[in-house]
C-alpha positions as CSV (number, residue, x, y, z in Angstrom):
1,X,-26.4,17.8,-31.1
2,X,-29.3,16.9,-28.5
3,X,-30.5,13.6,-29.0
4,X,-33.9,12.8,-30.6
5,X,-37.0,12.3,-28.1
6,X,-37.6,8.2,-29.8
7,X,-33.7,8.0,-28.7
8,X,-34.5,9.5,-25.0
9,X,-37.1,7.3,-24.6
10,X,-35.7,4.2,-25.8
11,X,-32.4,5.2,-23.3
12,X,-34.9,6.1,-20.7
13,X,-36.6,2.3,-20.7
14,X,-33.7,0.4,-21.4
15,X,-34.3,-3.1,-18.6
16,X,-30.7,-2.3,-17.6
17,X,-27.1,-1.1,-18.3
18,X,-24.2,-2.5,-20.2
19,X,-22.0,-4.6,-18.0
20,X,-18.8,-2.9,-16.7
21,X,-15.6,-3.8,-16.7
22,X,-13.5,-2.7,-13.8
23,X,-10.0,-3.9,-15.0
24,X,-10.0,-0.2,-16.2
25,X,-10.5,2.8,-13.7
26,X,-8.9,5.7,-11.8
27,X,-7.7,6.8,-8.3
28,X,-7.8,10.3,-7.5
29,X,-7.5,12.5,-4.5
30,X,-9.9,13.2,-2.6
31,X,-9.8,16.3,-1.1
32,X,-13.4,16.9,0.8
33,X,-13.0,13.4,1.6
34,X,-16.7,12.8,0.1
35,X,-15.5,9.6,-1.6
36,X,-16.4,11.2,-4.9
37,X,-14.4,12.6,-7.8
38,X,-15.5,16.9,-7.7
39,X,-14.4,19.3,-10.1
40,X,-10.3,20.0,-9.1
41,X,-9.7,17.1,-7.5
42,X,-6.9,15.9,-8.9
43,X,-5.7,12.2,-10.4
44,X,-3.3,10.2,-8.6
45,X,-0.3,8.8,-10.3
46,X,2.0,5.3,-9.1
47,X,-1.1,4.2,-7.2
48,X,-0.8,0.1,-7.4
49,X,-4.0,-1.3,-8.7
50,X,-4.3,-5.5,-8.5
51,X,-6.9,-8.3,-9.1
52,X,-4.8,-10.6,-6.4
53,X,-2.8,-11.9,-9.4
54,X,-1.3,-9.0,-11.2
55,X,-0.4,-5.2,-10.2
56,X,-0.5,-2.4,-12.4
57,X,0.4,1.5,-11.4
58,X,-1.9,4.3,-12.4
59,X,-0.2,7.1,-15.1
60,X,-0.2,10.4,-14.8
61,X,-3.8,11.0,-15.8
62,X,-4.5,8.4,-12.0
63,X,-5.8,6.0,-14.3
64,X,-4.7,2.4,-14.4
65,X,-5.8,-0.6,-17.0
66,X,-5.3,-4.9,-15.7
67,X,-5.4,-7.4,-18.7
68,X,-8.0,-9.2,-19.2
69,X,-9.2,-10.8,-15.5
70,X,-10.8,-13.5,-14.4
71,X,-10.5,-12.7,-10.6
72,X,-13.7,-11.3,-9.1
73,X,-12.4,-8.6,-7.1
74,X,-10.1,-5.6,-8.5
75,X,-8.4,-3.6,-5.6
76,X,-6.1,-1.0,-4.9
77,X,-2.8,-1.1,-2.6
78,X,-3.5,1.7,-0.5
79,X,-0.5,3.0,0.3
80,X,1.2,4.6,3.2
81,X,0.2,8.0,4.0
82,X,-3.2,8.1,2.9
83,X,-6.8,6.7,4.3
84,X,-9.3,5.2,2.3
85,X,-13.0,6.6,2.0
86,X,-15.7,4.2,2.8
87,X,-18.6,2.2,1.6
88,X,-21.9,2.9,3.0
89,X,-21.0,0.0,5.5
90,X,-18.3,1.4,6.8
91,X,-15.9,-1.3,5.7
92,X,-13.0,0.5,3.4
93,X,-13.7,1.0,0.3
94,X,-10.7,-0.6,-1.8
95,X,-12.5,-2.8,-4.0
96,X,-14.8,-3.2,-6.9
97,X,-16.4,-6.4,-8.5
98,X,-14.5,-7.3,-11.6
99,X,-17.3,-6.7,-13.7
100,X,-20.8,-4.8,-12.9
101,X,-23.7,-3.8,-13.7
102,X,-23.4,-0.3,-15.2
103,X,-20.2,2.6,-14.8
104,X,-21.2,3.3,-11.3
105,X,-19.4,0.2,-10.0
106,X,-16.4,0.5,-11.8
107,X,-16.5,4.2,-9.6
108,X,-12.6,6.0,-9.2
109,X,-10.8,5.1,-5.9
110,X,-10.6,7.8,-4.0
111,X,-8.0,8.6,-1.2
112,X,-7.3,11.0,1.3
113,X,-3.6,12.3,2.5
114,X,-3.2,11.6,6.4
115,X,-1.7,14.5,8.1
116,X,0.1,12.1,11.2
117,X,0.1,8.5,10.0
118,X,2.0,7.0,13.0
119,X,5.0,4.2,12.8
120,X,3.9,2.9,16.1
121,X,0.4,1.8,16.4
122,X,-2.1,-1.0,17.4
123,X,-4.0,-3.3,15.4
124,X,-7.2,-5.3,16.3
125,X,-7.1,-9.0,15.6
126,X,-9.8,-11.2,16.3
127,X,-10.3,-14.4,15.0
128,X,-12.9,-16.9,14.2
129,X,-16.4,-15.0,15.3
130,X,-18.1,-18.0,14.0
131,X,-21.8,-17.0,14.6
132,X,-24.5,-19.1,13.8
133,X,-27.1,-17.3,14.7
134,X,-28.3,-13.6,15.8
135,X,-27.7,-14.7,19.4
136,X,-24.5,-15.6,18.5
137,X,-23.9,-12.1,16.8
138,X,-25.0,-10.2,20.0
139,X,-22.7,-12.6,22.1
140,X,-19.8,-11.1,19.9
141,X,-21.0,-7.4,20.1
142,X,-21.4,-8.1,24.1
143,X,-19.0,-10.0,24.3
144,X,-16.2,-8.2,22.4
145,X,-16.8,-5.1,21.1
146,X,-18.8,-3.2,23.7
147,X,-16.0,-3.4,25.4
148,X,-13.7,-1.9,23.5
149,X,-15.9,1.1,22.0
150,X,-13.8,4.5,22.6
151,X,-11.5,2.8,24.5
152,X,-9.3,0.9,22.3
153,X,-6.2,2.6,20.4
154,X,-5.9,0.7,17.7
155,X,-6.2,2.3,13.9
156,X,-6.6,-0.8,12.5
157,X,-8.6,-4.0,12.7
158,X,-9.0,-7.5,11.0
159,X,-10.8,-10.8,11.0
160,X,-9.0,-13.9,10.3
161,X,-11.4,-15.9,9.2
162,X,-14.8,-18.0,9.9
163,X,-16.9,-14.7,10.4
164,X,-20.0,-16.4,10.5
165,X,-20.6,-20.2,10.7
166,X,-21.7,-21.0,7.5
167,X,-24.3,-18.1,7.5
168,X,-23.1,-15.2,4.5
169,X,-26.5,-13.5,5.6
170,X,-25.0,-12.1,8.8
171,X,-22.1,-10.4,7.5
172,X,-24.3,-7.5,7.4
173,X,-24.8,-7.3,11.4
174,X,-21.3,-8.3,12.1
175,X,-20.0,-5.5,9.6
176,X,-22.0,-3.7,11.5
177,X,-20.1,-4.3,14.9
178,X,-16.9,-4.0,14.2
179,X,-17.0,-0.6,12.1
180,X,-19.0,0.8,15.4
181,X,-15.1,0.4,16.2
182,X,-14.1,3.2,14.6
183,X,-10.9,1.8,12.3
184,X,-10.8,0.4,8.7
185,X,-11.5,-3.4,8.9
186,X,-9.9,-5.9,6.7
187,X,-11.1,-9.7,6.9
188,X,-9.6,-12.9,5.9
189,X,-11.9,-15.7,4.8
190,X,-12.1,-18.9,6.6
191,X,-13.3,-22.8,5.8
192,X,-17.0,-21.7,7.2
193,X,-17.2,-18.6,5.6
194,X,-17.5,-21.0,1.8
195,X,-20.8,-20.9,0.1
196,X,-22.8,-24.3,0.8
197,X,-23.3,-25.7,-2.6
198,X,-20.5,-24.4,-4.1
199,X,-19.2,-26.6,-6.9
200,X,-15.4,-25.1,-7.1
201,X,-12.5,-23.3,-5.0
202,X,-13.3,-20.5,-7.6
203,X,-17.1,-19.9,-6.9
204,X,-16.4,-21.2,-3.3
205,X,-16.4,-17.6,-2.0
206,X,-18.9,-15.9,-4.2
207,X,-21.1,-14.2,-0.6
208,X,-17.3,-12.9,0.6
209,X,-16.3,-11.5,-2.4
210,X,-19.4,-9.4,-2.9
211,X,-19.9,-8.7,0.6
212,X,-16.4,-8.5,2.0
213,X,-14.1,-7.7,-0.5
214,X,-11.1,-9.8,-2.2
215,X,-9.4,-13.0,-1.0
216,X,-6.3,-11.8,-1.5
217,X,-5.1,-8.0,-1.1
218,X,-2.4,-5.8,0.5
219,X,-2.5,-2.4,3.1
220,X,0.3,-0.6,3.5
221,X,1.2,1.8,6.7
222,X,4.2,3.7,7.3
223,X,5.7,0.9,9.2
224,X,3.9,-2.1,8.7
225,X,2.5,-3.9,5.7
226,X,-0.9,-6.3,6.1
227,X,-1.6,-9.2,3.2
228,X,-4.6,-10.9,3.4
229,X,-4.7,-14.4,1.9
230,X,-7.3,-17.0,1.5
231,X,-5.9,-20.1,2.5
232,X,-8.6,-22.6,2.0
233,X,-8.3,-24.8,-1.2
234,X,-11.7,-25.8,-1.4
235,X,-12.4,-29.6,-2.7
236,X,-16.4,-29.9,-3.1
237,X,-17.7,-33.5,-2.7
238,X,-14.2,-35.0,-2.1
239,X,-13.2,-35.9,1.7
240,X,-11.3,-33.7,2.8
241,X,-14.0,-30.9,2.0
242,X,-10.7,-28.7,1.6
243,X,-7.1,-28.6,2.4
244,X,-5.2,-25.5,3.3
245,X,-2.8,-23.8,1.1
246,X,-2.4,-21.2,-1.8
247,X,-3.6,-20.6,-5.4
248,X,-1.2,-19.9,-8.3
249,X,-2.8,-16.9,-8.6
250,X,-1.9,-15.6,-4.9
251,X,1.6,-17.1,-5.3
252,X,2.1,-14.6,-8.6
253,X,0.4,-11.8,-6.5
254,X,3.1,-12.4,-3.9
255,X,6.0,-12.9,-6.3
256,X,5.3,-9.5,-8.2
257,X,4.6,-7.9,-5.0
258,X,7.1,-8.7,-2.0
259,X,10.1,-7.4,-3.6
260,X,8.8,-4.2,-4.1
261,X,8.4,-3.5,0.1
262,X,10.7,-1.4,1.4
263,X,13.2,-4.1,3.7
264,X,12.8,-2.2,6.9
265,X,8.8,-2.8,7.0
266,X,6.9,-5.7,9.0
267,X,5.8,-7.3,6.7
268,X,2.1,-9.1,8.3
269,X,0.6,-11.8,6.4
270,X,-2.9,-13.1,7.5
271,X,-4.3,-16.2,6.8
272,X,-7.1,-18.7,8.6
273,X,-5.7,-21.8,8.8
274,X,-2.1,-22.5,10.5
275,X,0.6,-22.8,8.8
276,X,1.1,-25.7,10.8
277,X,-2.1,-27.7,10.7
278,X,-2.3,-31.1,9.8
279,X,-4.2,-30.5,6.2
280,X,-1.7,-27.8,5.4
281,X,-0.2,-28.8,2.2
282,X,3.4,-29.1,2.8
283,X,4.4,-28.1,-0.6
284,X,2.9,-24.8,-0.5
285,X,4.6,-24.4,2.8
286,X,7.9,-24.9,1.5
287,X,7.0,-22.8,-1.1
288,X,5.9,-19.7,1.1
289,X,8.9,-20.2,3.3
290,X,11.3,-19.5,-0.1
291,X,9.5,-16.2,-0.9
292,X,9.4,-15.0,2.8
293,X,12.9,-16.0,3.6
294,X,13.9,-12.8,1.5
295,X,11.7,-10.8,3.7
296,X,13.9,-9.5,6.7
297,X,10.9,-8.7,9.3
298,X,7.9,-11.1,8.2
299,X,5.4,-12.4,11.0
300,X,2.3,-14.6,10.1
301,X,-1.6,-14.4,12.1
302,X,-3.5,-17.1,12.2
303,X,-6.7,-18.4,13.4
304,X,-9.0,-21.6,12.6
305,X,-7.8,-23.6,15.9
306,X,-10.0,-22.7,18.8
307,X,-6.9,-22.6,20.7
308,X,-4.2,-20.4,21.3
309,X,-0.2,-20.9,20.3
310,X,2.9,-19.5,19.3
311,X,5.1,-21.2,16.4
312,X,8.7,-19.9,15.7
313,X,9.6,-22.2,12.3
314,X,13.1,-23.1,12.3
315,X,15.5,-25.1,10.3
316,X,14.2,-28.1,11.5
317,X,10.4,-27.2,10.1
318,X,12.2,-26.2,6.5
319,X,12.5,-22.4,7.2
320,X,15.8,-20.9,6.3
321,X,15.4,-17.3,6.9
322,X,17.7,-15.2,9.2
323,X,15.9,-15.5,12.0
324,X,13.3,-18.2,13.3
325,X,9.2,-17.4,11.5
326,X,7.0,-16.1,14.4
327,X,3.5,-17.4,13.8
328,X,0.9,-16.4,16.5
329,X,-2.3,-18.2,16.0
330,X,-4.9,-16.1,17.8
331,X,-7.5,-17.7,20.2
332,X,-11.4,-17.8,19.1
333,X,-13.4,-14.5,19.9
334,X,-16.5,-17.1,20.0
335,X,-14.1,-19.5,22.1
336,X,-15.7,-22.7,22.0
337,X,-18.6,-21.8,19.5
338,X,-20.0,-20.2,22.0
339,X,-20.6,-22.7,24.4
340,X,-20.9,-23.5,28.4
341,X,-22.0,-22.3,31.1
342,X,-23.8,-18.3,30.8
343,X,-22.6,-15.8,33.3
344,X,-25.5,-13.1,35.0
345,X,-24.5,-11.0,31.7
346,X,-26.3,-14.3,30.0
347,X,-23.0,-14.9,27.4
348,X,-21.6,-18.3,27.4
349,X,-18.2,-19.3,28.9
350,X,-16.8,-20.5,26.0
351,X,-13.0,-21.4,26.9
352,X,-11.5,-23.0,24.2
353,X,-10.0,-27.1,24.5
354,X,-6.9,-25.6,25.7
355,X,-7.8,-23.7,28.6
356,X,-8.0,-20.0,26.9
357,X,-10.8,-17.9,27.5
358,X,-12.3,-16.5,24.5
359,X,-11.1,-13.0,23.9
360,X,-8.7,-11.2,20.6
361,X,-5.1,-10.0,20.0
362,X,-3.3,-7.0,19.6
363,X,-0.1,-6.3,17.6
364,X,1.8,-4.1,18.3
365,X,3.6,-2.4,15.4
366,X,6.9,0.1,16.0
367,X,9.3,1.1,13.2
368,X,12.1,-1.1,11.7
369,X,10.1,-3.9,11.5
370,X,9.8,-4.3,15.3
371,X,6.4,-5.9,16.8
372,X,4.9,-7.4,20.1
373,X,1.8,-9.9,20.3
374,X,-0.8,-9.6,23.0
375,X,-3.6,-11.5,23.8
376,X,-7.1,-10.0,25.5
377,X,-9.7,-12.1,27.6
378,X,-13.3,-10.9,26.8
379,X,-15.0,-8.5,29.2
380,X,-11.6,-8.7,31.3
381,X,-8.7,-6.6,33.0
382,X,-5.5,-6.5,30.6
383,X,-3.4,-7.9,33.4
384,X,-5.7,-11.3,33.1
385,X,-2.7,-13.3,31.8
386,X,-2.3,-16.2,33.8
387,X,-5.0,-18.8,34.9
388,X,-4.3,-21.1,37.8
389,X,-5.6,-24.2,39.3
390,X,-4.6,-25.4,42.7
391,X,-6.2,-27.9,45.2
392,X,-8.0,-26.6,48.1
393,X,-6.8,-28.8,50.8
394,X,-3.7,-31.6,51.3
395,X,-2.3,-33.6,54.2
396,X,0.2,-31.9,55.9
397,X,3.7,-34.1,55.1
398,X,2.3,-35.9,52.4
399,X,4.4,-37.0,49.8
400,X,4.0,-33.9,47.3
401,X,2.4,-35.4,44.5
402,X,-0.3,-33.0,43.9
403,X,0.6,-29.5,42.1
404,X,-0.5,-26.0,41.0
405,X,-1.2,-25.5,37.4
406,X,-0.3,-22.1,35.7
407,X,-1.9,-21.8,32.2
408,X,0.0,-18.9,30.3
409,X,-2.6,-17.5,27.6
410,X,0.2,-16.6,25.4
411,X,3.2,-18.6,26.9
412,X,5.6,-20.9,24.0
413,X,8.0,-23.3,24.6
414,X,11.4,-21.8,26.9
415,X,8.9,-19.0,28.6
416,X,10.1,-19.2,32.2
417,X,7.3,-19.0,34.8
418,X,7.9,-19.7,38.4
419,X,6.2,-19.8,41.5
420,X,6.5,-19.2,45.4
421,X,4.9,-20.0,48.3
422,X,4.0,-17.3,51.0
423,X,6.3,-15.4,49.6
424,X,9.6,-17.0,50.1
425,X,12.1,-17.9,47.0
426,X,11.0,-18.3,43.3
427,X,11.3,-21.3,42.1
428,X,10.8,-22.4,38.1
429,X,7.8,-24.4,36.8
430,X,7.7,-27.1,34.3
431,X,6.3,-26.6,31.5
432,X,3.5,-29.6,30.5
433,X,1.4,-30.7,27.9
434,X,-1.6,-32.2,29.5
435,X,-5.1,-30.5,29.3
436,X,-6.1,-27.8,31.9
437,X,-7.6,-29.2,34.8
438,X,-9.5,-26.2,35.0
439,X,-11.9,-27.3,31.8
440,X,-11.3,-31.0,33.4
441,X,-13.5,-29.7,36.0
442,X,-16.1,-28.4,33.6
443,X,-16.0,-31.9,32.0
444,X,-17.0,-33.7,34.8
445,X,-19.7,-31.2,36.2
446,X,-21.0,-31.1,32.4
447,X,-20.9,-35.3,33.0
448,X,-22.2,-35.7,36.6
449,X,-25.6,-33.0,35.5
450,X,-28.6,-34.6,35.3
451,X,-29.8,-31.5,32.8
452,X,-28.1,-29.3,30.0
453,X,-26.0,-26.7,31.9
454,X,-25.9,-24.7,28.8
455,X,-26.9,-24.8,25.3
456,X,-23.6,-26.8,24.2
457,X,-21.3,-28.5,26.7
458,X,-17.7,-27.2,27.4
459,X,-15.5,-28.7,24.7
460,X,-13.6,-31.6,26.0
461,X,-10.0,-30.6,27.3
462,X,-7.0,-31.4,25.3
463,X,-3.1,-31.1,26.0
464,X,-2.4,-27.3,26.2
465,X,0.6,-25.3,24.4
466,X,1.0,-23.3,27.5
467,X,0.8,-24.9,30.7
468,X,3.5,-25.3,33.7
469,X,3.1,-27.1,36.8
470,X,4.9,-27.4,39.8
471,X,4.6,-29.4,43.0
472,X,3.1,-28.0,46.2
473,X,5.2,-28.2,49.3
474,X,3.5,-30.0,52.4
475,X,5.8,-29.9,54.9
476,X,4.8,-26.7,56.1
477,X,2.4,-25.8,59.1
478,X,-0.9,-26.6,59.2
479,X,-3.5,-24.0,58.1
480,X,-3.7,-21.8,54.5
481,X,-0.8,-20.8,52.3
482,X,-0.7,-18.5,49.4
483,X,1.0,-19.4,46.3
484,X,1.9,-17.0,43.4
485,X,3.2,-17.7,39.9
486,X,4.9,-15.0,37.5
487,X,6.2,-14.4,34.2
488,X,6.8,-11.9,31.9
489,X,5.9,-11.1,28.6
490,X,6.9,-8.4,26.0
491,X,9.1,-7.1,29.1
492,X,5.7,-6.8,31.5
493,X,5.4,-8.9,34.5
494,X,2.0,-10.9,35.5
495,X,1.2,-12.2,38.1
496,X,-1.7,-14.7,39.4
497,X,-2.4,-15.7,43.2
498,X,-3.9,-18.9,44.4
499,X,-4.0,-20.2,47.9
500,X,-4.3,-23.6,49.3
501,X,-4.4,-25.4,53.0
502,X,-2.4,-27.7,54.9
503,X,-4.4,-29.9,57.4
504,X,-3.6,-33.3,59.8
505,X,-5.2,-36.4,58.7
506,X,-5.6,-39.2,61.5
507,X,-5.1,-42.8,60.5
């Protein structure tokens, strides 16, 4: 029966909508890959549906129903095999607000079978974009992504954290970026991407969650699996302002979901702070290591530090799995906040406390859980691996007291590096943990000028994770010498050359 014309009207100038509630909802395939539901298009069944606490599969019919939530986001799992269509931003469109205004966003999921979904393939990772500003956004673009636009081949990229600095209103430009990219894009929220104001951990994230997506969600490939967490415990008016661990809610979601991965995935998990740093709570720690001891291939990405390291937990850090924990904590696309010097291209220098230029990661994923780590400097050659730092000019037979310095971007602890001096025998270097005389130098020039030499000074060195030294011989003739220093990583061989001269001294 057609409804009466008072009931059309009164439907036609209702303010607004019923609320929705997305705990209910459908997945179905998509098979003109339009992102909508068209006649024929058929439901999909055991498609895992979660608010980051609890997982549900869809029925036969493709549609799922979560109890009762209180989490803001509901997601799917997408799984291995198909893509995701996406939002009108270009980020992928996996979630929906918990509850909404009206049916249409509490829309079905809609996914698309992938023909050749590779085991082996790259992933994008940058960390910590931090922009304050719209300079600071086209700094990134310049900076970061231009470079890679149709010439990276990864299918898959994420953001660990600190997107903007403190600035929600530019997740729109840097959205913006790094879909021009190409792949789906996944971030991780950091400590500066927490509403100001906020007066809990639960409203803390309010401008990610509607923006960005959930806090804590899961992507599945044919080899690799990717789980984003939120590690920031926020503490509003309390010093610390937050503390880094995980919710009850995230611990339930990994619980419930980690046993169900088949054992010979990797098994990715991506946080913002380090597992590692100092306002980690040690607690949660112990409590992660339990679940991801059962995990036989598990690797954690990290950002937050402005600096760049590789952990392997071990028995004597509380880990008890099979094999040590890799954790590579990826250096700073913005560097040092974007600070220093500006090159003719007018985009700050920006090397991070540790000697790093600013730059991103790539992981490298291959079947059976194996994996690599690379690191990228900005606006640079791949082979850019080692920086050096060697004195210009000694007395010839002086005692040798003065060395070369050899900063490996993504050196650890045990990496041999050696050096040689016009190309005679190889010879190993010690590895130290003193601060880059390369920023050293930065430091003083930034010191001894009378005016600004960039917006923000160079950050002030500290000890680096990846530095080696060695002593430079001086009992050779007088005149120049080249020195070179190699290592190799992920079974490639760098190499960096430096040169320095040998001259008498009267008394």
């Amino acid at each position: 029966m057609r409804p009466s014309l008072l009931t059309a009207l009164l439907l036609a100038c209702a303010p607004f909508a019923a609320a929705a509630s997305c705990v209910e909802g459908a997945v179905f395939l998509d098979s003109n890959g339009n992102g909508r539901q068209n006649a024929g298009e058929k439901p999909l069944s055991g498609i895992r549906v979660s608010d980051g606490e609890r997982i549900v599969s869809t029925g036969k019919d493709g549609r799922y129903q979560l109890p009762g939530s209180s989490q803001p986001n509901i997601f799917i799992i997408k799984p291995a095999g198909y893509s995701a269509a996406k939002r009108s931003d270009g980020l992928p469109d996996i979630w929906r607000p918990q509850a909404g205004e009206g049916a249409a966003q509490c829309r079905a999921f809609a996914l698309q079978p992938e023909k050749h979904a590779p085991s082996s393939f790259q992933a994008l990772l940058v960390a910590d974009s931090q922009t304050s500003s719209a300079l600071d956004v086209s700094y990134f673009e310049r900076d970061i992504i231009e470079p890679l636009r149709g010439k990276h081949q990864a299918r898959l990229g994420m953001t660990l954290g600190d997107i903007t600095n403190d600035d929600p209103s530019l997740y729109p430009a840097l959205t913006k970026a790094v879909t021009s990219l190409g792949v789906p894009w996944l971030h991780v929220p950091g400590n500066h991407d927490m509403d100001l104001g906020a007066s809990s951990d639960a409203d803390s994230l309010a401008s990610f969650h509607r923006q960005l997506g959930p806090d804590t969600y899961a992507w599945e490939e044919a080899s690799m699996v990717f789980i984003g967490l939120d590690d920031i415990i926020a503490q509003p008016g309390q010093k610390p302002a937050y503390v880094g661990g995980l919710r009850e809610d995230q611990f339930a979601f990994l619980e419930a979901y980690l046993p169900t991965i088949p054992k010979d995935k990797l098994v990715v998990l991506g946080f913002h702070i380090p597992l590692f740093d100092h306002v980690y709570r040690a607690e949660d720690r112990a409590r992660l290591f339990k679940l991801l001891e059962q995990v036989p291939h598990p690797l954690i990405v990290s950002g937050h530090t402005h600096n760049q390291s590789q952990k392997f937990w071990a028995a004597g850090d509380g880990w008890n799995g099979a094999k040590p924990l890799h954790e590579y904590n990826v250096g700073a696309a913005c560097g040092a906040f974007w600070s220093g010097v500006k090159d003719a291209q007018g985009i700050p220098d920006t090397t991070m406390a540790d000697g790093t230029p600013n730059g991103y990661g790539l992981l490298n994923i291959r079947p059976q859980g194996q994996y690599s780590v690379e690191y990228r400097v900005a606006r640079a050659p791949a082979d850019q691996q080692i920086a050096l730092h060697a004195p210009k000019v000694l007395r010839q037979g002086a005692y040798p007291a003065w060395g070369i310095y050899a900063n490996v971007f993504m050196g650890y602890e045990g990496l041999p590096v050696e050096f040689r001096v016009d190309g005679g025998d190889w010879q190993p270097m010690k590895q130290v943990k003193q601060a880059d005389p390369r920023l050293l130098v930065e430091n003083i020039a930034d010191d001894l000028a009378k005016e600004l030499r960039g917006y923000d000074r160079s950050p002030e060195a500290v000890p680096s994770s990846h530095l080696w030294r060695a002593a430079l011989p001086t009992k050779l003739s007088e005149g120049e010498h080249a020195v070179e220093v190699r290592t190799t990583l992920n079974g490639v061989e760098y190499r960096s050359q430096a040169s320095y001269r040998l001259q008498t001294a009267q008394p």
